[in-house]
N, C-alpha and C positions, 0 to 999 in steps of 0.2 A: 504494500500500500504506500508508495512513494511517490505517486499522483497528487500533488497540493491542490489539484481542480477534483479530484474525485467530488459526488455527492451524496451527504447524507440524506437516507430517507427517512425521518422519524418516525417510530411506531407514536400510537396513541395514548396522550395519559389512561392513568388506570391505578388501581391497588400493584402495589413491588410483587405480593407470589397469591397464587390462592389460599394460602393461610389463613388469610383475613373473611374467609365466607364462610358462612354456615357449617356447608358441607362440601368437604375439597371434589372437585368434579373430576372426570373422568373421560377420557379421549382414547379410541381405536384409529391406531393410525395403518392404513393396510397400502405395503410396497415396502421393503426396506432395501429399494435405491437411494439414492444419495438425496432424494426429495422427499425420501419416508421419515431417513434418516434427520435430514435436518428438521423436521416438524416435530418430530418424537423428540429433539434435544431442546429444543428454542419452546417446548410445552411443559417439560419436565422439570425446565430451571427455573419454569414460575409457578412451581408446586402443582401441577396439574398430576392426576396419576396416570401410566401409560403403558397402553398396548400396542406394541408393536406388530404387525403378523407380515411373516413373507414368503412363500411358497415355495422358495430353494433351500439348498441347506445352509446357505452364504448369504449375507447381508453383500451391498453391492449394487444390485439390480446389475445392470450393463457396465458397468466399474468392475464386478465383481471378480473373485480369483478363488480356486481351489485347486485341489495335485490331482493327477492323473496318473496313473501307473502304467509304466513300461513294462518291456522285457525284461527279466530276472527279478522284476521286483523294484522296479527303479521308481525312484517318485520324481515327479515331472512338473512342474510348477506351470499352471496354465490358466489364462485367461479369456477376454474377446477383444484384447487387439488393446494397440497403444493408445493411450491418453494424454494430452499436455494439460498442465496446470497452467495456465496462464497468470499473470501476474494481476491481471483485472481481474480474477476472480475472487472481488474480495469475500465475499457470503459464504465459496464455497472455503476458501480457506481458514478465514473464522472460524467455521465447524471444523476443521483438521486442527486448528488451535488448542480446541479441549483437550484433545491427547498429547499435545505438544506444542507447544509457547511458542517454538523457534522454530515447527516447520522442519528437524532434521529428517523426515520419513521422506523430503522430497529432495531433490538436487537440481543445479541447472544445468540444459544442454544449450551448449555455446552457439550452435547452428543448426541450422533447419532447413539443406540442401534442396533443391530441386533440378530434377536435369529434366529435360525433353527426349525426343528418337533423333533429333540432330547432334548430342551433346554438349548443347547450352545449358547453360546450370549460373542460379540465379540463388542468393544467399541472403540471408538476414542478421549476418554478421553485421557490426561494429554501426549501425546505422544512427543518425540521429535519434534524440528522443522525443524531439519537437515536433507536435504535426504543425504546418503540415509537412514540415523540412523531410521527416522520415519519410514523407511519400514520393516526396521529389528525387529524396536520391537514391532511393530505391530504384525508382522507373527508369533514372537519367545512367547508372550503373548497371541496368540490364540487359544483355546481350539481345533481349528481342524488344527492345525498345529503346526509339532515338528521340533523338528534340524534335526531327519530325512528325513524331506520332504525338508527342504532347500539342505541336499547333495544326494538329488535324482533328483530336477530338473535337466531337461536339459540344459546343458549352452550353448550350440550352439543355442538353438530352441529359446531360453528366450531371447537372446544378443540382440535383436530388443528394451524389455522393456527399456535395460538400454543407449541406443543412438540412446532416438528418435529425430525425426526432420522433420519438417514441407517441402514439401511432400513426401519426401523420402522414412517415415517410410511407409507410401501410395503405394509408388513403389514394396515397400518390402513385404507386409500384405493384400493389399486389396482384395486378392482374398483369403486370408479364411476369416473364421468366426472365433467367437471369440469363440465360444467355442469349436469347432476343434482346436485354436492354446493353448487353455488351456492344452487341453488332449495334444499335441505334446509336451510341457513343462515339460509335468508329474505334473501337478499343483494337488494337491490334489482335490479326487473330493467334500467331504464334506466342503472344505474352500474355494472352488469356491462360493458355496452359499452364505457366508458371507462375501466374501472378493471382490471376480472380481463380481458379478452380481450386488452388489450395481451403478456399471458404467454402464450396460446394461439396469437395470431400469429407470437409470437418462434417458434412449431415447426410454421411454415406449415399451422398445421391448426386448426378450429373447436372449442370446447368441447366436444361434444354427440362428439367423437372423442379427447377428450384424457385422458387420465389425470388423477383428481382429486389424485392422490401427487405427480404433474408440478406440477400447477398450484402445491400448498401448499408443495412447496419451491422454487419459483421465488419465490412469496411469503414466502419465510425469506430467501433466496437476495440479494433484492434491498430489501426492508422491515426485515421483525423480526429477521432474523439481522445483518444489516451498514447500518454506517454511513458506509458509500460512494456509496449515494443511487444515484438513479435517473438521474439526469444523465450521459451520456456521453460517447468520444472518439467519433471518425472517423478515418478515414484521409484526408491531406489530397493525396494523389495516388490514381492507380486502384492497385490493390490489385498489380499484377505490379511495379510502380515504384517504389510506396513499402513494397513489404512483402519480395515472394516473390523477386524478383531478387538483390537484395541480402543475403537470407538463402542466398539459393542460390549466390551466389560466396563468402560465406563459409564454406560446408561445403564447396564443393569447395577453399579454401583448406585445412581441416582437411584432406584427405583423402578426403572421401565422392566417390563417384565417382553422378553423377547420368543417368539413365539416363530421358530424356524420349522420348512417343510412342510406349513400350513397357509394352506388357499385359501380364500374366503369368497364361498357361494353367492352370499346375498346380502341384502342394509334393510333394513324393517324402519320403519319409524311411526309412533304412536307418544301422542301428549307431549310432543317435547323433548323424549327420551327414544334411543336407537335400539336394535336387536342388530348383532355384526354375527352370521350365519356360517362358520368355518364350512368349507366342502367335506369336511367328519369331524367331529369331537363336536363339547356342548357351545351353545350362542353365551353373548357377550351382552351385558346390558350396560350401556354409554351413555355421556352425556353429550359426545361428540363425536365425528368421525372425520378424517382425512383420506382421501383415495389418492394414494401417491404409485398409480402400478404404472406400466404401461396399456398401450393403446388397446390389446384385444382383453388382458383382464376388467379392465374397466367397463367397454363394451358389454363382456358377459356381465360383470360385477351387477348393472345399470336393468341390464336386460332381464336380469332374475330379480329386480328390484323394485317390484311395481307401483310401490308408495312413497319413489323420492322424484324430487324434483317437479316440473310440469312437461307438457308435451313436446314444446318447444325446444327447452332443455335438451332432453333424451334425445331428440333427432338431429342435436347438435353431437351430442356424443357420439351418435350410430355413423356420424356423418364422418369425423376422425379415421384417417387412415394411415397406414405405415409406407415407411419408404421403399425400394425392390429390396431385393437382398443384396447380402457382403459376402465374401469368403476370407476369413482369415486362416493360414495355413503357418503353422509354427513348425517347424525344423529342428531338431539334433543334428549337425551333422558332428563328423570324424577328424576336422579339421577345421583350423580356423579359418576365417575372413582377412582378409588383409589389414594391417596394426591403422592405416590412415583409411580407410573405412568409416565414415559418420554413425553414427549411432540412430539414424535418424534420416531418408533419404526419400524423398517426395518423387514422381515422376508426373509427365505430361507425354499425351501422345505414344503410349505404349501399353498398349490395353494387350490381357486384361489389368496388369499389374498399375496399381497407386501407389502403393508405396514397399519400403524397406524396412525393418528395424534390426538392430542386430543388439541383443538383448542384453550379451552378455559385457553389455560396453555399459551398461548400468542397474539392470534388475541382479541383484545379490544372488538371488537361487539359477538363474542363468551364467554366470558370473561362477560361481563355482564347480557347478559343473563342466564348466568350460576350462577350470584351473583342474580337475580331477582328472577329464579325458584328452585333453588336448585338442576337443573340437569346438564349437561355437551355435551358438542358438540364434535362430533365425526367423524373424517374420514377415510374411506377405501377406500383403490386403491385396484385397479385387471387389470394388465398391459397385453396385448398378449390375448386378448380374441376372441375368433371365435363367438361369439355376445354374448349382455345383455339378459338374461333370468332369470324366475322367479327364478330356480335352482341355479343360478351364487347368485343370489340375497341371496336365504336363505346358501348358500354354505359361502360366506362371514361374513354374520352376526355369523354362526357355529365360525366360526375360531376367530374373535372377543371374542364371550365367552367361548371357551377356552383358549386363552392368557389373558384374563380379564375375569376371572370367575364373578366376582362381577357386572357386564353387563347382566347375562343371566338373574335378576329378575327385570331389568330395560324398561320401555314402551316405546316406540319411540313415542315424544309428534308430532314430524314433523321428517319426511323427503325429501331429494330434492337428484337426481341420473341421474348422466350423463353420455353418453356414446358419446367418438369422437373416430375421426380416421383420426383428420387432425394435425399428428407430423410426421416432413418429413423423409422419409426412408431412412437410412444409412446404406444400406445390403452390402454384400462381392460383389466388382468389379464396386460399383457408383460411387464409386471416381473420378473414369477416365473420364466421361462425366457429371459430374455435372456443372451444368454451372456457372459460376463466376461471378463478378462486374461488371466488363466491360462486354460489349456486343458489336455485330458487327453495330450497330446504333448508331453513336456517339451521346451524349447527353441522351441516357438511358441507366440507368445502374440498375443491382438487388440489393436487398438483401435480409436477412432473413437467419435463424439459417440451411436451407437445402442448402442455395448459399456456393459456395466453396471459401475458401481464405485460402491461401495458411501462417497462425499463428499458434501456438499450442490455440488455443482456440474450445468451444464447448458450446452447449446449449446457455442459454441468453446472453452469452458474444460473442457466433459464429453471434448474431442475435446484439448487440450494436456494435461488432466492424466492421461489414459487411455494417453496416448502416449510420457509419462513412466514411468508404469507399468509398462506395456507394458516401455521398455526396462531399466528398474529390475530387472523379473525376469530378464529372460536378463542382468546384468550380476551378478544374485543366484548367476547358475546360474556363473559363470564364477569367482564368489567375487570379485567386485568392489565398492566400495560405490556405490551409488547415487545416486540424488540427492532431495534433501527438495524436497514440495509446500508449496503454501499452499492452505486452503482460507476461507471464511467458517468462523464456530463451526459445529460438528458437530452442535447443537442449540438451541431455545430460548434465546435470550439473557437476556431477561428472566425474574431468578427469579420475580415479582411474577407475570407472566403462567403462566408454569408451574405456579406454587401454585395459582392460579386454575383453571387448567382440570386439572389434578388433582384438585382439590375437587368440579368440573362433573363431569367421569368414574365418582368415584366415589360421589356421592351418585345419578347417575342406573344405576349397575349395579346399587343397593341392591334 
């Protein structure tokens, strides 16, 4: 949090914990993703008492990490794919704060490579911190982009980049896509690869599926709005280790009573008071509820749930949909990577493969097994995929060694390969009906990185500060006070750029 423009968002007065009431109330919070998580903590610290319920055996949701077992017996630390902490995320880190003051569970990676199928490669090393300085010499230092593309963009089409604002820019963008509003810009098309699709992959989906409103606040988000740069952590163990365990004995230190391996069927509500219906064992009687899952438990959740919300509502939920699928494909091999190998390597234009990780360049249990065998862990994504096949499969591993030639005489001692398709869809015109925090059932409220809130936030932090919110209102409703977000600025940073494309706007409506 070294941003001096960051903004507070203040929670509501209120009583300091529910001690102060009659009778201390009571909250099912059901997801224990990182949006379940943060409502179950920001509810418990103001005496509220608490259920957590999540259906895996791991806290996490899409964060999440457990071992997997090899041959001979080997335990295999395995996830769904890399993660960056960014430094704007202040909500989400906050919450990693309870377990740790100082943040040691994460570390920085100094670069965040991207090459193309030509071998241009475009980096986020050493850049200003000033927007909009950092956008300038980003573009002006990139091999697919010159000063002639800068005075060939459009300045009327682009004026949205540089005055965004939470939902407005939504008003203005959500019905293209993002890479329609590329082409309208005139954005070059070989530095779209490396430049705008790194924000299209962060929502495992292709431009040509994205919300152009997504794209331009991701680009405020992470450029023109903050000065926390592009550079970010890791987590230096798998993600159950160094994150969700240790947050999950500290809530059950609070009090929360954590409820792993269990679904939840259904939500009753009668007088004011809930019934929370696990899919086996006995119901739950609440004073409050959180739906922190993803896109199709909710769905089901809503659909077996005939007494919440109104009709409206429900056909905004039904209306929610997921993004295609991913394939992440994680690697043992027999040998290592080469020592200057990025920990971290982006592509463009080399489908099906997105990206690189080589794990053992910072995850501890990748890392070690790499010091035991002398080989190295390895991971591919492949984001937008019309399904996992054997072809997708050897299509990957291709593209692997030829960007790491020194890979193609190395054995896969283990492999382990996932395919999902539960990241929630952010296509051109959802904006308008995605359903928010509040809901028409007073006492339940959503969240989750697909729930709408009207911050410049996105990914893990649309999913921590949603979840904050989320329990902000039922502590509202209890007459408790809350607790304050952080976001980036809520708009445009730059006055200089906003006069600018104010000016563009209005001489081109004349």
């Amino acid at each position: 949090m070294t941003d001096p423009r960051r903004v507070r968002h203040p929670a509501k007065p209120g009583l300091p914990t529910a001690a102060g009431l009659p009778t201390r109330p009571r909250v099912a919070v059901i997801g224990g993703g990182i949006a379940g998580l943060s409502a179950a903590t920001a509810l418990v610290e103001r005496g509220v008492d608490v259920d957590l319920f999540e259906r895996e055996t791991y806290l996490g949701g899409r964060v999440g990490g457990w071992t997997e077992h090899g041959s001979g017996g080997a335990h295999l630390a395995m996830n769904r794919g890399f993660h960056a902490f960014f430094r704007q995320y202040y909500n989400l880190r906050d919450l990693l704060r309870r377990i740790d003051p100082d943040l040691a569970m994460l570390a920085p990676l100094d670069d965040y490579p991207l090459v193309d199928a030509q071998g241009r490669r475009d980096t986020f090393r050493g850049l200003p911190s000033t927007p909009p300085l950092n956008a300038v010499v980003f573009a002006l230092r990139s091999p697919t982009f010159r000063v002639r593309d800068l005075v060939r963009l459009d300045a009327r089409a682009a004026a949205p980049l540089a005055e965004v604002s939470v939902p407005q820019t939504y008003d203005k963008l959500d019905h293209l896509d993002a890479e329609t509003f590329l082409h309208d810009i005139n954005f070059p098309v070989a530095a779209r690869h490396l430049a705008f699709e790194v924000f299209s992959r962060s929502f495992f989906t292709r431009p040509a599926a994205l919300s152009a409103a997504e794209l331009a606040t991701m680009f405020h988000i992470y450029f023109l709005g903050s000065s926390e740069g592009l550079v970010f952590d890791v987590a230096t163990s798998n993600f159950d280790v160094a994150l969700w365990n240790p947050l999950c004995e500290h809530l059950q230190e609070e009090g929360v009573r954590v409820h792993l391996s269990t679904a939840v069927h259904s939500v009753s509500q009668q007088d004011g008071r809930f019934t929370v219906t696990p899919a086996s064992g006995t119901p739950l009687h609440t004073d409050g509820v959180v739906l922190a899952t993803d896109v199709r438990p909710l769905r089901s959740i809503v659909a077996n749930s005939e007494g919440i919300g109104d009709s409206e509502w429900r056909a905004r939920i039904e209306m929610l949909g997921s993004a295609a699928p991913f394939v992440v494909q994680r690697l043992w091999l027999d040998r290592p990577v080469r020592s200057d190998r990025p920990a971290f390597l982006g592509t463009g234009g080399l489908p099906p493969l997105d990206n690189i990780s080589v794990l053992d360049r910072y995850e501890r249990e990748a890392s070690e097994w790499a010091r035991r065998t002398g080989g190295s862990v390895v991971e591919l994504h492949a984001y937008s995929v019309p399904e996992h096949t054997p072809d997708l499969r050897a299509d990957m591993l291709e593209r692997l060694r030829e960007l790491y030639p020194e890979t193609a005489a190395a054995s896969i001692v283990a492999e382990k390969t996932l395919t999902r398709d539960d990241c929630p869809r952010l296509a051109p015109g959802d904006f308008a009906t995605r359903p928010v925090v509040r809901t028409p059932t007073p006492g339940l409220t959503l969240a989750g990185d697909g729930i709408r809130i009207d911050l410049p936030v996105a990914l893990m932090e649309r999913a921590a500060t949603t979840g904050i919110a989320a329990a902000n209102a039922q502590l509202d409703r209890f007459g408790v006070k809350g607790h304050d977000m952080y976001t980036v600025p809520v708009r445009g940073r730059s006055r200089v750029l906003r006069h600018l494309a104010g000016r563009v706007e209005r001489r081109t409506s004349r």
